[in-house]
Residue frames as qw, qx, qy, qz and C-alpha x, y, z in Angstrom:
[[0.681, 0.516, 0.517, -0.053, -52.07, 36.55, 25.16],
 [0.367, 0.855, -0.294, -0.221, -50.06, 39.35, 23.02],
 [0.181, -0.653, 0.710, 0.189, -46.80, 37.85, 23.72],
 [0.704, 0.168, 0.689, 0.027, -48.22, 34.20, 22.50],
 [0.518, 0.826, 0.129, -0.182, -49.62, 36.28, 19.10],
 [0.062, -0.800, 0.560, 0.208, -45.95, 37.59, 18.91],
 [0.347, -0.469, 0.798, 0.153, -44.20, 34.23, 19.30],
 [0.662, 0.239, 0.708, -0.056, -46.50, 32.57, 16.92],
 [0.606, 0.790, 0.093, -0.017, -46.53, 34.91, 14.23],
 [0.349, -0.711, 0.595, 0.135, -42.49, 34.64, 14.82],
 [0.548, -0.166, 0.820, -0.003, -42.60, 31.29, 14.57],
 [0.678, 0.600, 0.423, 0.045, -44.52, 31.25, 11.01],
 [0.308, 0.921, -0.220, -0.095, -42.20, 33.90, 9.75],
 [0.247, -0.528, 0.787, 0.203, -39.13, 31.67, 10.60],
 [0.625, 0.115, 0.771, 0.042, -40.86, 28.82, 8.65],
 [0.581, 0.763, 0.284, 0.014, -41.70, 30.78, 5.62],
 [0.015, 0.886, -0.313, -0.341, -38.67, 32.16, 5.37],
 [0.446, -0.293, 0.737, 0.416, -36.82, 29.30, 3.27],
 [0.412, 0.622, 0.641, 0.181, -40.08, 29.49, 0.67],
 [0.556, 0.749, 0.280, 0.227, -39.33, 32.66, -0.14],
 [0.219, 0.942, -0.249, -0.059, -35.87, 33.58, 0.30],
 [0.675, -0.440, 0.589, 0.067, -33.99, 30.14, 0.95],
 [0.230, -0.239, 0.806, 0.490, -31.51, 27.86, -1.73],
 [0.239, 0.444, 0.839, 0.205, -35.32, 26.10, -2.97],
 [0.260, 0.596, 0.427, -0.628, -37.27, 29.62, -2.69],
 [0.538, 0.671, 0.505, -0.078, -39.77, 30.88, -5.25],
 [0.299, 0.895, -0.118, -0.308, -37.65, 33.40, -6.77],
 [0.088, -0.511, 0.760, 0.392, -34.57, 31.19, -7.43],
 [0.511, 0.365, 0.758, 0.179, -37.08, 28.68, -9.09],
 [0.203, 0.898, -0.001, -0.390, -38.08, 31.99, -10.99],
 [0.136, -0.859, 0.419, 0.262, -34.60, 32.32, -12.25],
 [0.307, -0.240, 0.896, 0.213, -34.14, 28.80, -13.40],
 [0.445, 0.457, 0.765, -0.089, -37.02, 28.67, -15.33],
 [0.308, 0.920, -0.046, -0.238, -36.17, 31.70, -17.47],
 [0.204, 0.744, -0.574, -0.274, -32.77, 30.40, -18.09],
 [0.543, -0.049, 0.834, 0.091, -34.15, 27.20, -18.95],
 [0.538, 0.747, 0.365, -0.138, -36.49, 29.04, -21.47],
 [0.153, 0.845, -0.461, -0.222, -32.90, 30.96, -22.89],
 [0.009, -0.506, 0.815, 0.281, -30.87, 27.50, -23.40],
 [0.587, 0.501, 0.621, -0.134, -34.21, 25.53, -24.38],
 [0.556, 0.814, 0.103, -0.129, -34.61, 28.55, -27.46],
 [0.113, -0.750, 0.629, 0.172, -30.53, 28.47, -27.78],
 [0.451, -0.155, 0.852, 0.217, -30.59, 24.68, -28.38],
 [0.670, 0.581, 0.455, -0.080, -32.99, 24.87, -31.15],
 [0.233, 0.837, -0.424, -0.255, -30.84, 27.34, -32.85],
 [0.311, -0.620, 0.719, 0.037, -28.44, 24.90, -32.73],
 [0.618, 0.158, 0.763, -0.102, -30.08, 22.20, -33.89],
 [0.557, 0.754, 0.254, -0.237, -31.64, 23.88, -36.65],
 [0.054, 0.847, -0.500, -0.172, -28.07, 25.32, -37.41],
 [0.546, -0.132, 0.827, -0.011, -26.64, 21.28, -37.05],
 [0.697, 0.329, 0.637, 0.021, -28.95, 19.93, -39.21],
 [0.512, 0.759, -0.333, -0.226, -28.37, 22.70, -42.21],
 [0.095, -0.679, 0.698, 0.208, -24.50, 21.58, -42.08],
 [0.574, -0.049, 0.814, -0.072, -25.73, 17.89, -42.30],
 [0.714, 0.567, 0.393, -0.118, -27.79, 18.79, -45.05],
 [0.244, 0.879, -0.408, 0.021, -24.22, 20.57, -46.55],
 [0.419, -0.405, 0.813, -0.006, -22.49, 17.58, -45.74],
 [0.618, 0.283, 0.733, 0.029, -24.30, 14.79, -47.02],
 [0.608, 0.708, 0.275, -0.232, -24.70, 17.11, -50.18],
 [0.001, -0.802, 0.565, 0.193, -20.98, 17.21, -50.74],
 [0.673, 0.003, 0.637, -0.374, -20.96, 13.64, -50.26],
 [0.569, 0.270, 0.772, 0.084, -22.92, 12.45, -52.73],
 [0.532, 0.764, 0.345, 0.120, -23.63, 15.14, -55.61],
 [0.610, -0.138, -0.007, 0.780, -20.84, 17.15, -57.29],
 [0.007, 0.792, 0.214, 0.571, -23.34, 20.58, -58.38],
 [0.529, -0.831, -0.153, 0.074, -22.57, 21.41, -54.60],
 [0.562, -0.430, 0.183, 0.682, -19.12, 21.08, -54.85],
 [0.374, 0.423, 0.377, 0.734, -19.18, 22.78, -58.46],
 [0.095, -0.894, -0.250, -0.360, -21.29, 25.61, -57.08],
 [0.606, -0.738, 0.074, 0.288, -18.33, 26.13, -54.06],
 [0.623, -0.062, 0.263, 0.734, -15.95, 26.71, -56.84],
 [0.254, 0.558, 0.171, 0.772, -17.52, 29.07, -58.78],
 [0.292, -0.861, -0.320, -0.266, -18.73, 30.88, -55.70],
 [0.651, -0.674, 0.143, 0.319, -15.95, 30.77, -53.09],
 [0.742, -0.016, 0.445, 0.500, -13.00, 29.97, -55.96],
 [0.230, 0.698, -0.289, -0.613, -14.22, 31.89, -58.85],
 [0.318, -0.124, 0.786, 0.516, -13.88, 29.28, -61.06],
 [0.616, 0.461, 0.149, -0.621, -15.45, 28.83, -64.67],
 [0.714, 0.045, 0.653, 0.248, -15.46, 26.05, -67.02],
 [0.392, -0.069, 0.572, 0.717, -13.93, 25.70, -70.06],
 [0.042, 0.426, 0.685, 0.589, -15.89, 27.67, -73.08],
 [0.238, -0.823, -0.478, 0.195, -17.82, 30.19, -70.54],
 [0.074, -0.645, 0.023, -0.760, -17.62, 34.40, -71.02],
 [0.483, -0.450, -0.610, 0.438, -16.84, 35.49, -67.56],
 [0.016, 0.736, 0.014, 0.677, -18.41, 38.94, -66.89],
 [0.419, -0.373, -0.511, 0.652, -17.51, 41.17, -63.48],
 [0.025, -0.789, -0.343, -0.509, -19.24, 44.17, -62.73],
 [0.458, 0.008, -0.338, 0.822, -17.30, 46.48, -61.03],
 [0.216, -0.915, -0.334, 0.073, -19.23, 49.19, -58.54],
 [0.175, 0.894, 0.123, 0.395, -17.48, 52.69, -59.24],
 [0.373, -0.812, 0.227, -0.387, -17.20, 54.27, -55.72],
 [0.725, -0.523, 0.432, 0.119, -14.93, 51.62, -54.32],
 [0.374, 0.575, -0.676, -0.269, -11.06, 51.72, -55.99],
 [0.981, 0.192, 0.039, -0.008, -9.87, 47.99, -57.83],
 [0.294, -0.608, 0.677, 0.293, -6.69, 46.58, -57.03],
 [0.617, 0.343, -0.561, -0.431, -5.66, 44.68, -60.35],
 [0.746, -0.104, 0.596, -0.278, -6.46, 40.84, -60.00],
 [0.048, 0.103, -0.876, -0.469, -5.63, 37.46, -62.36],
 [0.640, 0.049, -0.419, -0.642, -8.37, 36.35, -64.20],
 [0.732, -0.191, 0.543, -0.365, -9.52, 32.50, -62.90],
 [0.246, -0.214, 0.918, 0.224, -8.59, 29.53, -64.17],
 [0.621, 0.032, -0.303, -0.722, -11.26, 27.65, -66.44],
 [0.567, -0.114, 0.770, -0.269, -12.47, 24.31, -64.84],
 [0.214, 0.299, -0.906, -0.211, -11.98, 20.88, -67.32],
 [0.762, -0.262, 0.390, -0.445, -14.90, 18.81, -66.47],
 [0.892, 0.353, -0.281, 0.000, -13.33, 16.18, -68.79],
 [0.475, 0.544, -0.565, 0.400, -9.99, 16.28, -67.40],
 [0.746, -0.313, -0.464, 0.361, -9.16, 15.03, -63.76],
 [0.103, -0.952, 0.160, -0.238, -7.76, 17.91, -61.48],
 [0.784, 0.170, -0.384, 0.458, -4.08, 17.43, -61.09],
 [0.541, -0.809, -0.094, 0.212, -2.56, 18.44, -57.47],
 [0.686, 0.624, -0.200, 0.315, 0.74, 20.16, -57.47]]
């Protein structure tokens, strides 16, 4: 009667053994389900990130304050008749620099 006990409680350990340490077991479902929650919160980023640019796209597009606001920001530019002021921070030295063109909104922008 022992040896039966034995071979049966064998015989349930060889069946349970693919539930929790085979290809399907409970920890590798474990494992995929955390790094489905990591490229689930990764694709929102992404999206969220996506849809800004679109909204920077489509605003290039069609209105030109975007594109004016990439000149004076990225460019430096300033349009004709404007006082440009810089404020210069002390503690870090200034290599000399040219002044910026003024931007023409009358005038066309010629390529050279």
């Amino acid at each position: 009667m022992r040896i039966l006990a034995i071979v049966l409680a064998l015989v349930i350990a060889l069946l349970q053994w693919p539930l929790w340490v085979g290809k399907g077991s409970w920890l590798r479902v474990w494992q995929l389900d955390q790094e489905l929650a990591e490229k689930k919160t990764d694709n929102d980023k992404l999206r969220e990130r996506n849809s800004a640019l679109a909204a920077e796209v489509q605003d290039l597009k069609t209105g030109s304050d975007a594109i004016e606001e990439r000149a004076r920001n990225e460019l430096g530019m300033i349009r004709k008749d404007e006082v440009f002021f810089q404020i210069l921070d002390r503690s870090k030295p200034v290599a000399p620099s040219v002044a910026p063109a003024p931007i023409d909104a009358s005038k066309p922008a010629s390529v050279h």
